[in-house]
C-alpha positions in Angstrom: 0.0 0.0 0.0 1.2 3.5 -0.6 2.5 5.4 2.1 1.1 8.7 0.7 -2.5 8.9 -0.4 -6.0 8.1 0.9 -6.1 4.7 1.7 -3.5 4.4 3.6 -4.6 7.5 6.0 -8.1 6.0 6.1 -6.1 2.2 7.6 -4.3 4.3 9.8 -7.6 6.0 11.2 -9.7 2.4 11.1 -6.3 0.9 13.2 -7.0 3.9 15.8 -10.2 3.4 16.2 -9.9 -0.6 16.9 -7.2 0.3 19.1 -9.5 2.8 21.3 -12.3 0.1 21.2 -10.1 -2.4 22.2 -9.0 -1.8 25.6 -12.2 -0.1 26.9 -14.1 -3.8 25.8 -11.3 -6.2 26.8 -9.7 -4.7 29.8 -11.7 -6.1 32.4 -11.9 -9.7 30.6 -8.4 -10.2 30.6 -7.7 -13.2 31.8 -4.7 -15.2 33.7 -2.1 -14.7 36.3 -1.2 -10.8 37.2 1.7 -10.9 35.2 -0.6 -12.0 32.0 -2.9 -10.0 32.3 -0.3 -7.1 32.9 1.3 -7.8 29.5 -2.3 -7.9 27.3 -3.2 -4.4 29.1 0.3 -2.9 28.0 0.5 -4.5 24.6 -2.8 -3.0 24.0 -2.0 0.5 25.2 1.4 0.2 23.2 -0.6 -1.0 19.9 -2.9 2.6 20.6 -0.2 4.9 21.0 1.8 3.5 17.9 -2.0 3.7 15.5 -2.3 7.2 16.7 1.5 8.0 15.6 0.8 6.8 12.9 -2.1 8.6 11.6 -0.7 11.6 12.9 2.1 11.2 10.8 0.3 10.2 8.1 -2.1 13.4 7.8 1.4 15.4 8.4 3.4 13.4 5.8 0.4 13.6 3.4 -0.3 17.6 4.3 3.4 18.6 3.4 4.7 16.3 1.1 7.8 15.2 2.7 8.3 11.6 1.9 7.0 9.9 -1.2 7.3 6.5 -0.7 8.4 3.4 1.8 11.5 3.4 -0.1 12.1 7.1 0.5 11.1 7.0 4.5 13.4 3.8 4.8 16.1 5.0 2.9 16.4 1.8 0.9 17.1 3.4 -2.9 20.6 5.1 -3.6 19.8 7.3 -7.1 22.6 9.0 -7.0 25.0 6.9 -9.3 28.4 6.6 -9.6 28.8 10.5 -8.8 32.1 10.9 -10.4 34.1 13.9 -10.6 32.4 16.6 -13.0 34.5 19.3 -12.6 34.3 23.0 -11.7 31.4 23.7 -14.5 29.5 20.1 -13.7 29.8 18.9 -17.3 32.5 16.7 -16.7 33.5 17.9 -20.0 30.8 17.1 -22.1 29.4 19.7 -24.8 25.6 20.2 -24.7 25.7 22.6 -27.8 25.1 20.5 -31.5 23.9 17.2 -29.5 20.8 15.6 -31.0 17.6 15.9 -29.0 17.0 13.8 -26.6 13.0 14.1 -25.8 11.5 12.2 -22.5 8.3 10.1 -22.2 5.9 11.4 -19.7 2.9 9.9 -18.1 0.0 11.0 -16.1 0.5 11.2 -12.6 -1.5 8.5 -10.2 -2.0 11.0 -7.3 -4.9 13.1 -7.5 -4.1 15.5 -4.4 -1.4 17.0 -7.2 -4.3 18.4 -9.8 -5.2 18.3 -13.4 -2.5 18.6 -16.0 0.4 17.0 -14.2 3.1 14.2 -15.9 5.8 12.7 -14.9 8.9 11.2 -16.6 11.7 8.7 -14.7 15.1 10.5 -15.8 18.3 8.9 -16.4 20.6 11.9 -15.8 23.0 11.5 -18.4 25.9 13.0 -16.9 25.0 13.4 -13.1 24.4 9.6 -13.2 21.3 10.1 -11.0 17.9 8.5 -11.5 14.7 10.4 -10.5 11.2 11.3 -11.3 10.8 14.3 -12.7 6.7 16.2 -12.6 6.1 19.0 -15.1 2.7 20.7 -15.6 2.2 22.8 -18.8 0.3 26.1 -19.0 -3.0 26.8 -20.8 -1.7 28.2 -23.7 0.6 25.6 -24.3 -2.2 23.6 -26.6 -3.3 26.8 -28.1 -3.0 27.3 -31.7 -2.2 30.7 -31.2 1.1 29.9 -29.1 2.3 27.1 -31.4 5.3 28.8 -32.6 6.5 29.8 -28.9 8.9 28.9 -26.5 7.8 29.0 -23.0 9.9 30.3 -19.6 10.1 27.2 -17.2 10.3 27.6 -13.4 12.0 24.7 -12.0 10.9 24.2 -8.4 12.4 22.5 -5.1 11.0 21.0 -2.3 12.4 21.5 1.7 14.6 18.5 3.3 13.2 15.7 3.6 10.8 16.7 0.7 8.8 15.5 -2.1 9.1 16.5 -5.9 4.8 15.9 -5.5 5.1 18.7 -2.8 4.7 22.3 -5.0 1.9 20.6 -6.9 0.5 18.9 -4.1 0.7 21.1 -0.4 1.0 24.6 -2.7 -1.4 24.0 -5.1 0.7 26.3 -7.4 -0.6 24.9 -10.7 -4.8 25.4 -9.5 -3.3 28.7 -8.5 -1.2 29.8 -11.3 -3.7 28.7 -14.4 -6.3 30.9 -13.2 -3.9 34.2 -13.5 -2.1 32.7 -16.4 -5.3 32.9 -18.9 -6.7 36.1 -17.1 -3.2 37.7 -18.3 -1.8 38.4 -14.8 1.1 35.7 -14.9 3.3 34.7 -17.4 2.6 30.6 -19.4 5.4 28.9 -17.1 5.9 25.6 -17.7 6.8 23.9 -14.0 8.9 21.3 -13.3 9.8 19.6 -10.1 12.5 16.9 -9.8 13.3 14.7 -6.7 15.9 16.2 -5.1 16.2 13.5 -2.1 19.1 11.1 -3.9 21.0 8.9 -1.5 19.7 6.1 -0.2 20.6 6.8 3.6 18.6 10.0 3.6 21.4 12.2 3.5 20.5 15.9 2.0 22.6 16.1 -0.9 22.4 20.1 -0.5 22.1 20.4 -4.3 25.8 20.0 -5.2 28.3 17.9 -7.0 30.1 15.7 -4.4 32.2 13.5 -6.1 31.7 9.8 -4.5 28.3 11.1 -3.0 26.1 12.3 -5.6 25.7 15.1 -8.5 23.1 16.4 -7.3 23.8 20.3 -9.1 24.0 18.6 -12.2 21.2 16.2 -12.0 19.2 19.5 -11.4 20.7 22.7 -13.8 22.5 20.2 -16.4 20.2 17.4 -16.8 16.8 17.9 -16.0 17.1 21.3 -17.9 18.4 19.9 -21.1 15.6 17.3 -20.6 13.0 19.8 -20.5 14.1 21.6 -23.0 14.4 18.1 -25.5 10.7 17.1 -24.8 8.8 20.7 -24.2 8.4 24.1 -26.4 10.8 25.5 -24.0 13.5 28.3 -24.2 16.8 27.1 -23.5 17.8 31.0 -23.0 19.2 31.5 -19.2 16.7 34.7 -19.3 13.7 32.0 -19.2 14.6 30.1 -16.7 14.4 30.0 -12.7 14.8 28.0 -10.2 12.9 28.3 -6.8 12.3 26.8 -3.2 11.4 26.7 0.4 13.2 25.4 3.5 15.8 23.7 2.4 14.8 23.8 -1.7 15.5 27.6 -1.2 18.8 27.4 0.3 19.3 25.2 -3.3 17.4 28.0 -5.5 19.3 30.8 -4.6 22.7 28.8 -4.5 22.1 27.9 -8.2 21.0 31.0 -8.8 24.0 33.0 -8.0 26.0 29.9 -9.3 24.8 29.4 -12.8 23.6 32.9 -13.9 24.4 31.1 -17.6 21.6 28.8 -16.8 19.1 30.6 -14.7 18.4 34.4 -14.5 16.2 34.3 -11.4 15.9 32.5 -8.0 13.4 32.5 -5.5 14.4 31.7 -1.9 11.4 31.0 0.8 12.5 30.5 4.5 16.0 29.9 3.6 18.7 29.9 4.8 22.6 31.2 3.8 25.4 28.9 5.1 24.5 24.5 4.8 24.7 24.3 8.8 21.2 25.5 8.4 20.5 22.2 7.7 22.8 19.6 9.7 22.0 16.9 8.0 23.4 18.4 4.7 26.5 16.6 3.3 27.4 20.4 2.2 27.8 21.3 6.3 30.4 18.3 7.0 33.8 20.8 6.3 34.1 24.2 6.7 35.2 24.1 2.7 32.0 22.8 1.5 30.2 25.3 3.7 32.3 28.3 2.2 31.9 26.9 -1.6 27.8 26.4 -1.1 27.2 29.5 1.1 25.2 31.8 -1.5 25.9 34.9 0.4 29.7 33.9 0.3 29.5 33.2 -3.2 28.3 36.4 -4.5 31.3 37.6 -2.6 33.5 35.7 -4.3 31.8 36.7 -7.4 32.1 40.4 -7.1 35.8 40.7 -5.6 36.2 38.4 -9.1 35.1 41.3 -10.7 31.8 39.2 -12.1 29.3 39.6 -10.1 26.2 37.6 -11.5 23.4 38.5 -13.4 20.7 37.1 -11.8 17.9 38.2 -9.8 17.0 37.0 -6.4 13.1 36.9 -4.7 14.1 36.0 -0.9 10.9 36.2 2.1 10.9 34.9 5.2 10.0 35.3 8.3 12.2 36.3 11.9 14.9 34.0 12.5 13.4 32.1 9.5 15.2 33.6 6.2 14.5 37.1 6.9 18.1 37.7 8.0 19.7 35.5 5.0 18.2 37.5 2.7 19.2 40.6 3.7 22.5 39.6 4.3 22.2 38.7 0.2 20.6 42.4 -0.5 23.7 43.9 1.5 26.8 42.2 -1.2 24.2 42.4 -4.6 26.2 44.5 -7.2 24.7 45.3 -10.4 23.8 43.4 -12.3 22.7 41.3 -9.6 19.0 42.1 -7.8 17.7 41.1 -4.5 14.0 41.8 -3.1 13.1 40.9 0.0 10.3 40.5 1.7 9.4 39.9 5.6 7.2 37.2 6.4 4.9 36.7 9.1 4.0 33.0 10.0 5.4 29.6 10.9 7.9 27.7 8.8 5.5 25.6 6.9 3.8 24.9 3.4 0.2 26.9 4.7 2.8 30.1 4.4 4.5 29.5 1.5 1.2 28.4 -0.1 0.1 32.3 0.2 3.0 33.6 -1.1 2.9 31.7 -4.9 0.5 34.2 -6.7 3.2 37.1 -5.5 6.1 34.8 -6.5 4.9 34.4 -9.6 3.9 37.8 -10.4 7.6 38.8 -10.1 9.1 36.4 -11.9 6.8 37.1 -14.8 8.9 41.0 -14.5 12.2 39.2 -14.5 12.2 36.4 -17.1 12.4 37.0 -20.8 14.5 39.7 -20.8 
């Protein structure tokens, strides 16, 4: 049985409910020495507390999309390949320019809490090595005749740690949000695309980089899924159409690729992130102080401008107290021209009900900052 989904919640809740009936029928029937008896009463108190975990995690796991399958919660599937050493650009070499097209096959999806319109494709990375669904949901006007001869922007969008590449269609809603203000006019056609980002089999956050020996987890995402999308969709393959965005731990990823690949994205949007990978212990980018400095977005646009090169990319960053707020305006304090920062102070609790809110803003920006 899934783990996610409705019949599995609705197990969980019939479980409870036997295990609330249980005790208050049985207890005084119970039978045998003390000792006995003793043992029934606390096996069935144990089998009611685990049921109610249980559904309590269930409706949480289900509510913010944070694990996708047994396999993901158990940490039994390592996609992350080989991960061998790509070097600095994550290409390992390879030219992308003149290579033939290379389209995916997509599928519907089988969950209905993600909405109408969304597919999914299982990618074979073909240099990151990694192997991972990937969801994209098209805009209204990508079937229309009128819009046959165009190239759409893409958004390419992150889930938090652990998280769920289901999670932006699924908890946000932000394709029943979006198509709405896309045909009244008020938000660019994006198409959207949402890849797993959760890659090693123990669990382990890969903090979107390229770890050789761990995973390639940067190129998977700006290298592989983007030349994918790009093979199978009317999509621009222009750095001025694409961005990348997040929350939690997705936006500490969005604005590091950001700032990182301004040849592949010219916007990020970061939602209750966070700066330096120690905001997220269980990150393989917090084990050294060295992958902390070379994944640290606010020490990379550093880097960028004493280079002389600072980025051109633009950078959406909200959050709330304690809870991105300070990250992003530590960003807005190094931005050099040509790189923007906005950045907006949140009120509410670190959780998808927030972000949620925030998508028709989001999205109203970006449609200023792509395309140019």
């Amino acid at each position: 049985m899934s783990l996610t989904g409705t019949p599995f919640l609705v197990t969980a809740i019939a479980l409870l409910a036997g295990a609330v009936v249980l005790p208050l029928a049985l207890w005084a029937r119970v039978r045998g020495p003390a000792v006995a008896r003793g043992l029934v009463r606390l096996l069935m108190l144990v089998f009611a507390q685990v049921t109610a975990i249980t559904v309590v995690f269930v409706a949480v796991n289900n509510a913010n999309g944070l694990y996708d399958s047994w396999e993901d919660l158990l940490g039994t599937t390592d996609r992350a390949g080989a991960a061998v050493d790509l070097g600095p650009d994550g290409t390992g070499g390879q030219k992308l320019a003149g290579r033939p097209r290379e389209a995916a096959r997509f599928g519907p999806v089988d969950d209905a809490r993600m909405g109408p319109g969304v597919r999914v494709t299982e990618l074979r990375g073909r240099i990151s090595g990694v192997t991972g669904e990937v969801y994209v949901w098209l805009p209204p006007q990508y079937d229309d005749p009128a819009y046959r001869d165009k190239k759409f922007p893409v958004v390419q969008l992150l889930p938090g740690y652990p998280g769920s590449a289901k999670a932006w269609f699924g908890s946000l809603e932000v394709n029943r949000q979006l198509a709405p203000l896309m045909k009244q006019g008020k938000v660019k056609p994006f198409i959207l695309v949402s890849p797993r980002t959760t890659l090693l089999g123990d669990g382990t956050d890969t903090g979107c980089a390229n770890i050789p020996g761990k995973a390639n987890a940067d190129t998977w995402l700006s290298v592989d899924v983007r030349t994918m999308v790009s093979d199978t969709f009317r999509a621009s393959d222009r750095a001025a159409d694409w961005a990348v965005g997040g929350y939690s731990a997705g936006a500490h990823c969005a604005a590091k690729l950001a700032v990182a690949h301004p040849d592949r994205y010219r916007a990020g949007v970061s939602l209750s992130g966070f700066n330096d990978p120690s905001g997220e212990p269980a990150a393989l980018t917090a084990a050294t102080a060295e992958l902390r400095r070379a994944n640290n977005p606010y020490l990379m646009l550093k880097a960028a401008n004493k280079a002389g090169k600072p980025p051109r990319t633009a950078l959406f960053v909200s959050g709330a107290a304690g809870d991105g707020y300070e990250a992003g305006t530590a960003l807005k304090g190094v931005a050099q021209a040509p790189t923007t920062v906005r950045v907006v102070r949140q009120a509410g609790p670190h959780g998808t009900s927030v972000w949620k809110q925030q998508v028709p803003e989001v999205f109203r920006w970006l449609s200023e900052q792509l395309g140019k």
